[in-house]
C-alpha positions as CSV (number, residue, x, y, z in Angstrom):
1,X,-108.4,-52.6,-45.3
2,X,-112.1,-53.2,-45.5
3,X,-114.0,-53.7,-48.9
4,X,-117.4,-52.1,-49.6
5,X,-120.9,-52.9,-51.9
6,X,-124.3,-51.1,-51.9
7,X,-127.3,-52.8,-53.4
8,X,-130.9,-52.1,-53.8
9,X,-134.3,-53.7,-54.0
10,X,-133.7,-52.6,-57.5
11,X,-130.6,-54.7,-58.3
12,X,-131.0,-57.4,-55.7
13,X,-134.2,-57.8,-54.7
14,X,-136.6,-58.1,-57.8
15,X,-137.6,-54.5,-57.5
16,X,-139.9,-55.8,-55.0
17,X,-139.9,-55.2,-51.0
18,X,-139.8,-59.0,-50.2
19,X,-138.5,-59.7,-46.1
20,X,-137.7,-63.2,-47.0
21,X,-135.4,-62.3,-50.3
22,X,-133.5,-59.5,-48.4
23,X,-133.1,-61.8,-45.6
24,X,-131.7,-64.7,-48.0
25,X,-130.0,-62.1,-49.7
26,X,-127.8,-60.7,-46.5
27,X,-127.1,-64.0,-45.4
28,X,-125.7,-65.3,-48.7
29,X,-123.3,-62.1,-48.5
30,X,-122.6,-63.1,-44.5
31,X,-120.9,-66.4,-45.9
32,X,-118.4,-64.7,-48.2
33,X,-117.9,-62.4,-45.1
34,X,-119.8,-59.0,-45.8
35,X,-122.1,-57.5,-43.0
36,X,-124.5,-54.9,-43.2
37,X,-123.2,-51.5,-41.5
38,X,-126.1,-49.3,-43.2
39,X,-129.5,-49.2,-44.6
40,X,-131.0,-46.0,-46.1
41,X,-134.2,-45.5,-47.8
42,X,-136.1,-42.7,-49.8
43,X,-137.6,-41.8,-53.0
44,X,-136.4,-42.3,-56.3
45,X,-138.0,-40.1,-59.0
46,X,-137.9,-41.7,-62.6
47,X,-138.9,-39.7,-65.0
48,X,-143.4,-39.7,-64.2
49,X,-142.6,-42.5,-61.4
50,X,-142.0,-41.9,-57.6
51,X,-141.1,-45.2,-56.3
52,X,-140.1,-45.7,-52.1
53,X,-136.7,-47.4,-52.5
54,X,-133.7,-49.0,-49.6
55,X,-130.3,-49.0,-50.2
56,X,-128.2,-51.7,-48.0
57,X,-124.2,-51.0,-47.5
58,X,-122.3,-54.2,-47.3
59,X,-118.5,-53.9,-45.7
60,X,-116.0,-56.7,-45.3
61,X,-112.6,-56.9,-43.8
62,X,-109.9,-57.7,-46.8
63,X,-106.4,-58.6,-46.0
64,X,-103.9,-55.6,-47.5
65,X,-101.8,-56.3,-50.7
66,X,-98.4,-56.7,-49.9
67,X,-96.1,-54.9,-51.9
């Protein structure tokens, strides 16, 4: 059974496109066993703002619940 999270530059990442965050970012999740298996990016219209945006998709192996 594998466990997924998505996070943006938005939620994660100041809002900001900053290498070194994302970097520090994806290898904090790598020690609590996540990996990156995609990475998307595009524009996000906000009411008058267009802002260029990523989306990263996080997936780790969980063990099943035994019922």
């Amino acid at each position: 059974m594998y466990q997924y999270k998505v996070f943006s530059q938005q939620d994660s990442l100041s809002g900001l496109f900053e290498p070194q965050k994302l970097e520090d970012t994806l290898n904090l999740y790598a020690k609590e066993g996540w990996r990156a298996i995609s990475v998307a990016s595009g524009q996000i219209v906000d009411h008058t703002e267009v802002r260029d945006e990523f989306v990263v998709v996080m997936e780790r192996e969980v063990e099943k619940e035994k019922k």
